[in-house]
C-alpha positions, 0 to 999 in steps of 0.5 A: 475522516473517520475513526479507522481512518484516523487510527491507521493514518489513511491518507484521501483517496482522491490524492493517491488515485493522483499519486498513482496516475502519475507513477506511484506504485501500488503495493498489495500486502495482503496474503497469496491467498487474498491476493489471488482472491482479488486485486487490482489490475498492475498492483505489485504483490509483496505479502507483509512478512515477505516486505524485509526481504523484498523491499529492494523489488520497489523503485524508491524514485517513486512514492508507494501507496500501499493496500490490504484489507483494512488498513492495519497491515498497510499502516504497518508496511508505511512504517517500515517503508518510510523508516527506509526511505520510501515515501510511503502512504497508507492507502487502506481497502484495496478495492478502493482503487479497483 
């Protein structure tokens, strides 16, 4: 596992490709724009600043794998999901699961 992966607590690819085959949900907390630049297909959109105000949206009977860019904004979504009661885990770059 890699520096970054360690530092933003990334959790393996192959299991949260699991995890969202049998109904996790993939949140995308990138911004509007990025988002709109690119995503993944039936991906949940809830940019960073909005997730306080928005996080009754998600369905907490199931985990939710999170994604940005680089893993910085998702580790930070993980954190107050899970302070929340979600199960939650980071999932990094986005187009890892494109």
């Amino acid at each position: 596992m890699g520096f970054l992966s360690k530092l933003f607590k990334l959790t393996d690819k192959k299991e949260l490709k699991e995890k969202i085959d049998n109904g996790a949900q993939l949140l995308d907390v990138r911004t509007v724009e990025e988002f709109h630049a690119g995503h993944v297909k039936g991906s949940v959109h809830i940019p960073l600043s909005s997730l306080p105000n928005k996080v009754k949206t998600l369905q907490r009977s199931s985990p939710v794998i999170v994604v940005c860019e680089s893993g910085a904004r998702s580790a930070q979504a993980v954190r107050f999901l899970i302070s929340n009661g979600f199960e939650a885990y980071n999932g990094g770059n986005w187009r890892s699961f494109a």
